[in-house]
C-alpha positions in Angstrom: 0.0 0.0 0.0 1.1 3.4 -0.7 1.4 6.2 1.5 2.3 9.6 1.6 4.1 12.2 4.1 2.9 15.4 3.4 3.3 19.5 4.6 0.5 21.9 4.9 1.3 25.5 4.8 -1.1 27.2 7.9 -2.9 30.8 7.9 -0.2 31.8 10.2 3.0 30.5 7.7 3.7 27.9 9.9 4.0 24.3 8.5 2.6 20.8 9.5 3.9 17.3 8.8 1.9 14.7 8.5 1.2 11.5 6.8 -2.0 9.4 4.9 -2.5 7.1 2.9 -5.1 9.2 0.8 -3.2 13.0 1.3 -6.4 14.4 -0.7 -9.0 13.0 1.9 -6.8 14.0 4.8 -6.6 17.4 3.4 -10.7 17.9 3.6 -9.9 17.0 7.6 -7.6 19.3 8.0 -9.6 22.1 6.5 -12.9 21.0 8.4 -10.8 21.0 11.5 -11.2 17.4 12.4 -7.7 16.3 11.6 -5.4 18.2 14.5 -5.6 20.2 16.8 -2.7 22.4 15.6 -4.5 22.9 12.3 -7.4 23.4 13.4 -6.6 26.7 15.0 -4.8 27.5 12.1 -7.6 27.5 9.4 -7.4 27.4 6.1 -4.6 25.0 5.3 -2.9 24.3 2.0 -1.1 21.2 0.8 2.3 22.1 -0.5 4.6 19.0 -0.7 4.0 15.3 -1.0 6.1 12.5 -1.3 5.4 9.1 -1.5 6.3 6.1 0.1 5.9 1.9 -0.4 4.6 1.6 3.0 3.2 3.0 5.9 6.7 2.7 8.3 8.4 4.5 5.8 6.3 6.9 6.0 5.7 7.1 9.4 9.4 7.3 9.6 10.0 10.2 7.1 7.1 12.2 9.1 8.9 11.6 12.5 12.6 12.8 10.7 10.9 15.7 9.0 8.5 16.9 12.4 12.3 16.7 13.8 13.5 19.5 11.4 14.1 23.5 12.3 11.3 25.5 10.5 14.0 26.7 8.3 14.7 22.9 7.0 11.1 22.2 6.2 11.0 25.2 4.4 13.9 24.1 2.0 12.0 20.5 1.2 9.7 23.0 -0.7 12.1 24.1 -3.3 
């Protein structure tokens, strides 16, 4: 199964990790603020950056790696 580690871009600039296995689905959680708490007071969301990944642990790895990142290096994955 496929999966996917994704950032959002928040009204305030800030940027969330996350992962799903459907990124377009998760998206529609985040922006009915039933996905996170952190987005949720951060309405509306955008998705800026996916990658994909062969399985769920890898991506559940990359999303733990990336959440570990200064600001400044999650900004740079976006080009």
């Amino acid at each position: 199964m496929d999966a996917f580690v994704y950032l959002l871009r928040c009204a305030d600039g800030s940027l969330y990790c996350g992962w799903s296995t459907d990124p377009e689905r998760r998206l529609s959680q985040h922006q009915r603020g039933v996905a996170s708490r952190y987005t949720r007071t951060r309405l509306p969301v955008e998705l800026v950056w996916t990658r994909e990944f062969a399985t769920r642990a890898e991506a559940m790895r990359e999303e733990a790696r990336i959440k570990r990142l200064p600001a400044r290096q999650k900004r740079a994955l976006l080009g």
